[in-house]
N, C-alpha and C positions, 0 to 999 in steps of 0.2 A: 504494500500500500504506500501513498507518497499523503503526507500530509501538508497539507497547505500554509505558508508561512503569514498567514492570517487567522490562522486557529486561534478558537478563544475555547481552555486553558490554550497555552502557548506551544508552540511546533516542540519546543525542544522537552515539554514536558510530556506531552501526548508520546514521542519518540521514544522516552525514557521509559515511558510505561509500556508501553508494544513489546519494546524490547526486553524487559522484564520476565514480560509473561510469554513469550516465545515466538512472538511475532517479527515479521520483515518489515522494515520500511526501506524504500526505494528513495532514491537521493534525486530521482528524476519523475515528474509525471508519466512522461512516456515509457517509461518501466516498471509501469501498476496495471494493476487493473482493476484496483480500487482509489478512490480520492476521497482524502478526508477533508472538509472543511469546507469552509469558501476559496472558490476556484473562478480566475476573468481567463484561462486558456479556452485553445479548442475543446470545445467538447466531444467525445467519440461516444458512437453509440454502444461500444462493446466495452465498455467503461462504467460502472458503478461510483455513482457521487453521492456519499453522504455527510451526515452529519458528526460533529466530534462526539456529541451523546451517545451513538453506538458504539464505536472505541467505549466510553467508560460503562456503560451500560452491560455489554460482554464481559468485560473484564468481571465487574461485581454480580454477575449472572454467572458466571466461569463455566462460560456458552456461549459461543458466536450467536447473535443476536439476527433474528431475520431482518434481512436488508430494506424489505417496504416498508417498516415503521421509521424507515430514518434518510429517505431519500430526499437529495437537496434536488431544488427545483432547476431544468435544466434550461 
């Protein structure tokens, strides 16, 4: 996943936690296939954008969280 450097908690914290809990983050958009946050790029349609609440929500579920409650608008 790449997270957006407009994340609110903040990129390098959302990062901190991914990586904690056993997750990847991608240092480029173009090398996800997930986007966290608020995103002004192209958008793709094979490309899942959501919210930073899923990241925390997963986490304190310790369960990937289904992706339609957290989709940012495209």
């Amino acid at each position: 996943m790449f997270i957006a450097p407009a994340s609110s908690p903040p990129r390098a914290k959302l990062c901190e936690l991914v990586l904690l809990c056993g997750g990847q983050v991608s240092p480029a958009p173009q090398l996800a296939s997930l986007i966290i946050g608020p995103y002004t790029g192209q958008k793709e349609a094979t490309i899942q954008y959501l919210s930073e609440k899923w990241v925390l929500d997963s986490i304190t579920q310790h369960q990937v969280c289904d992706f339609n409650n957290y989709q940012l608008l495209q």
